[in-house]
ZADREN-392978 format. One record per residue (C-alpha): chain; y, z, x; residue in one letter. Coordinates in nm, 3 decimals. Layout:
+------+---------+---------+---------+------+
! unit !       y !       z !       x ! code !
+------+---------+---------+---------+------+
!    A !       Y !       Z !       X !    A !
...
+------+---------+---------+---------+------+
END
This chain:
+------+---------+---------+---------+------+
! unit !       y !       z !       x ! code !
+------+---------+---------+---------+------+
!    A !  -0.175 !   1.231 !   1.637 !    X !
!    A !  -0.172 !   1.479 !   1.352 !    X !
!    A !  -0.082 !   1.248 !   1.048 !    X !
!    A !  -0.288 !   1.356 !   0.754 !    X !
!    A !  -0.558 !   1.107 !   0.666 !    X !
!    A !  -0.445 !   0.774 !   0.860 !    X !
!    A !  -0.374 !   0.732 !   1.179 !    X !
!    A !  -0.605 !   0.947 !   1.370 !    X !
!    A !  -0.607 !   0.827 !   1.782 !    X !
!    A !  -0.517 !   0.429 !   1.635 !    X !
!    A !  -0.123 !   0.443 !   1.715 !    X !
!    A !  -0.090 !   0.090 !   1.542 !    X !
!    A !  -0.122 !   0.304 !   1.223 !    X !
!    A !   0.135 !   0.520 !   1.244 !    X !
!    A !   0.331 !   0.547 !   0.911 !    X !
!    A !   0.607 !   0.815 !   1.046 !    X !
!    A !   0.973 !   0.647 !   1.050 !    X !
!    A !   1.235 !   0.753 !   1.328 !    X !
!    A !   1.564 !   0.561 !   1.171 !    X !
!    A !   1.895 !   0.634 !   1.369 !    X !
!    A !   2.211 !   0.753 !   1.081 !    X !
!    A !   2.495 !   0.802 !   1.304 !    X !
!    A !   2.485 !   1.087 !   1.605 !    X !
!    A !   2.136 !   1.190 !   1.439 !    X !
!    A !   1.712 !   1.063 !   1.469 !    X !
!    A !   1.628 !   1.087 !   1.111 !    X !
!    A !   1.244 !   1.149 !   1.150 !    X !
!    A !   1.035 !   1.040 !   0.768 !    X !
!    A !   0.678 !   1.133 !   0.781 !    X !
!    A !   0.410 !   1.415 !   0.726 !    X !
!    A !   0.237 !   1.630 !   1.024 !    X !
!    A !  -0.030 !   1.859 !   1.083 !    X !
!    A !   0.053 !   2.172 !   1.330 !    X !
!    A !  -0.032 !   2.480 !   1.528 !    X !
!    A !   0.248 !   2.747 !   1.424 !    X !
!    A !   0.216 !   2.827 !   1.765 !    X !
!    A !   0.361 !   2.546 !   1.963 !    X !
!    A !   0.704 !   2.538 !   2.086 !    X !
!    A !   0.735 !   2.180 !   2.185 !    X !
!    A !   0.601 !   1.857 !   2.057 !    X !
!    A !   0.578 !   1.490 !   2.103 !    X !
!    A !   0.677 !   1.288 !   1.790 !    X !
!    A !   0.488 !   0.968 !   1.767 !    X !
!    A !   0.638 !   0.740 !   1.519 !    X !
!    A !   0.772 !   0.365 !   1.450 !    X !
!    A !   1.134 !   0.285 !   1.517 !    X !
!    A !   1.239 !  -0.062 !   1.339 !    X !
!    A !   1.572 !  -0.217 !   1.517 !    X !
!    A !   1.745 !  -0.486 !   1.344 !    X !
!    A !   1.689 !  -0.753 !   1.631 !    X !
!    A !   1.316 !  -0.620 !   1.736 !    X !
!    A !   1.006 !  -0.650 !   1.565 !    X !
!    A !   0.860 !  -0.289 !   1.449 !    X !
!    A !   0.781 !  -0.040 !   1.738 !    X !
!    A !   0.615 !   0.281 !   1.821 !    X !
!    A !   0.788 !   0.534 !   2.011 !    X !
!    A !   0.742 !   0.886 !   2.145 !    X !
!    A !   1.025 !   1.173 !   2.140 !    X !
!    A !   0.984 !   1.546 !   2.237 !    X !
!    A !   1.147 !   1.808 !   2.040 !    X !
!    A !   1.162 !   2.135 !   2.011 !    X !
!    A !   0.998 !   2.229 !   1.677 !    X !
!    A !   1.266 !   2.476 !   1.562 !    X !
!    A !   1.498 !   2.147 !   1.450 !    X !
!    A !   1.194 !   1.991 !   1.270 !    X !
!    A !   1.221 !   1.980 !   0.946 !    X !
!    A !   1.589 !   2.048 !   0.902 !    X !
!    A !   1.742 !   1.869 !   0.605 !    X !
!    A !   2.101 !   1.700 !   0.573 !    X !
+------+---------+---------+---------+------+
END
């Protein structure tokens, strides 16, 4: 977990969003990376209207991150 200065290997401290708008994952956060990677897993909190807060994993390929709408 690549979050610069908090969460480190504690996953309850994750401060990245994932929010759904529509057909789209909106991901809200800040990460750390090697250019070099191609894939990634995205480790961040998801809150649901009827759930409590909770963390998630996605994979994506790192040529959509970072797109804006």
């Amino acid at each position: 977990m690549t979050e610069p200065a908090v969460a480190s290997s504690d996953a309850t401290n994750i401060r990245t969003m994932i929010m759904r708008d529509g057909d789209h994952w909106v991901i809200n956060g800040a990460m750390l990376r090697n250019i070099d990677c191609k894939i990634m897993i995205l480790m961040g909190r998801l809150r649901l209207p009827s759930l409590c807060d909770l963390r998630v994993g996605m994979r994506t390929a790192l040529g959509q991150v970072g797109q804006v709408r």
